[in-house]
N, C-alpha and C positions, 0 to 999 in steps of 0.2 A: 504494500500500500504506500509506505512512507515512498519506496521508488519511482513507482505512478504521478505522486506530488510532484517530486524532483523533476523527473521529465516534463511534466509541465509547465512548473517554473523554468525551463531550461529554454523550453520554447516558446513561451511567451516572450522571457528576454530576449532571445533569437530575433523575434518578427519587432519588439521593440527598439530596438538598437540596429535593427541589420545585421548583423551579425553570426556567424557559425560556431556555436559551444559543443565540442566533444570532448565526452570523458573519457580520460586517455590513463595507462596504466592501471596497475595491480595494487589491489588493499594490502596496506604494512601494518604488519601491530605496531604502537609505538613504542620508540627507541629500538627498531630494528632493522635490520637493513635489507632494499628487494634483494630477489634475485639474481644471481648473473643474469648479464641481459635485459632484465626488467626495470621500470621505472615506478616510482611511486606513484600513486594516482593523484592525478591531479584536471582540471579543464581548458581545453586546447582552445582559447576563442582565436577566429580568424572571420577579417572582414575586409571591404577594399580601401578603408579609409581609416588614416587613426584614431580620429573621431569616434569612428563607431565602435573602436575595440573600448576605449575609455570608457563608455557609455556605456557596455556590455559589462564590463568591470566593476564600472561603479555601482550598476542596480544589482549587481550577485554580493555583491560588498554591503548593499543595505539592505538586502533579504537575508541574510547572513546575521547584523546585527538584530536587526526587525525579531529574527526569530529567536535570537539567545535574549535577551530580555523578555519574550512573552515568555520561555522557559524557567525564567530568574521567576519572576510573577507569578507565576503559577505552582511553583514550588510550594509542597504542605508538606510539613514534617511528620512522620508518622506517630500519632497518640497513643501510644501503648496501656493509656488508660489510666485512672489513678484507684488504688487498692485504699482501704480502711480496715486500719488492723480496729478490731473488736476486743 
């Protein structure tokens, strides 16, 4: 599901910006290194103007932030309850 999101945001910035975002490379856990050969993933924007890669860039940069703060927000801690000794 979260994938399906991603792709859409991918394309929507796409058709906003002009712009081509492909996700390129292999998932690292972190602090470890790909494999030979491979690259870390990361998104390959390519467009004909440098305009529009900036503009690609910048709206992936504020969905990015956009979404770690509705995450901060949204955070509950979990209430494990309060006991009454008797």
């Amino acid at each position: 599901m979260l994938c399906l999101l991603f792709q859409d945001a991918l394309a929507t910035i796409s058709e906003y910006a002009e712009a081509g975002i492909t996700v390129r490379g292999t998932f690292v856990q972190p602090n470890k290194e790909p494999p030979p050969g491979e690259q870390k993933l990361y998104l390959a924007i390519e467009a004909t103007s440098e305009l529009a890669v900036q503009k690609a860039k910048a709206e992936i940069t504020r969905l990015i932030k956009e979404e770690l703060v509705r995450l901060q927000n949204s955070y509950q801690p979990i209430n494990k309850g309060r006991y009454t000794v008797l």
